[in-house]
C-alpha positions, 0 to 999 in steps of 0.5 A, a space after each residue: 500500500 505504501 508503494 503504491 501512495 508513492 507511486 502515486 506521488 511520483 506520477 503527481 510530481 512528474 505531472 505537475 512538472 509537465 504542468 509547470 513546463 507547459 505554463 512557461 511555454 505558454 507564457 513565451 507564446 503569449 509575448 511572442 503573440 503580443 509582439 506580433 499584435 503590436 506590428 498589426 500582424 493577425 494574432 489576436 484568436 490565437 492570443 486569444 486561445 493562449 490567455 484560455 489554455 493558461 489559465 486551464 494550465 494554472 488551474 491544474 498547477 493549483 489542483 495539482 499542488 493541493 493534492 499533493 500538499 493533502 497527502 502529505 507530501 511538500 509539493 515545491 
C-alpha cells in the first residue's frame, strides 16, 4: 500500500512538472503573440486561445499542488 501512495506521488510530481513546463511555454507564446499584435500582424484568436489554455494550465498547477500538499507530501 505504501508503494503504491508513492507511486502515486511520483506520477503527481512528474505531472505537475509537465504542468509547470507547459505554463512557461505558454507564457513565451503569449509575448511572442503580443509582439506580433503590436506590428498589426493577425494574432489576436490565437492570443486569444493562449490567455484560455493558461489559465486551464494554472488551474491544474493549483489542483495539482493541493493534492499533493493533502497527502502529505511538500509539493515545491
Amino acid at each position: 500500500m505504501i508503494q503504491v501512495e508513492r507511486l502515486k506521488s511520483s506520477l503527481l510530481r512528474k505531472r505537475l512538472e509537465v504542468v509547470k513546463k507547459r505554463k512557461e511555454f505558454l507564457a513565451l507564446e503569449e509575448a511572442r503573440l503580443v509582439r506580433m499584435a503590436r506590428q498589426k500582424k493577425a494574432a489576436a484568436s490565437k492570443l486569444a486561445k493562449i490567455k484560455r489554455e493558461k489559465v486551464a494550465v494554472a488551474l491544474e498547477e493549483a489542483k495539482l499542488i493541493r493534492v499533493l500538499k493533502q497527502n502529505g507530501y511538500p509539493a515545491v
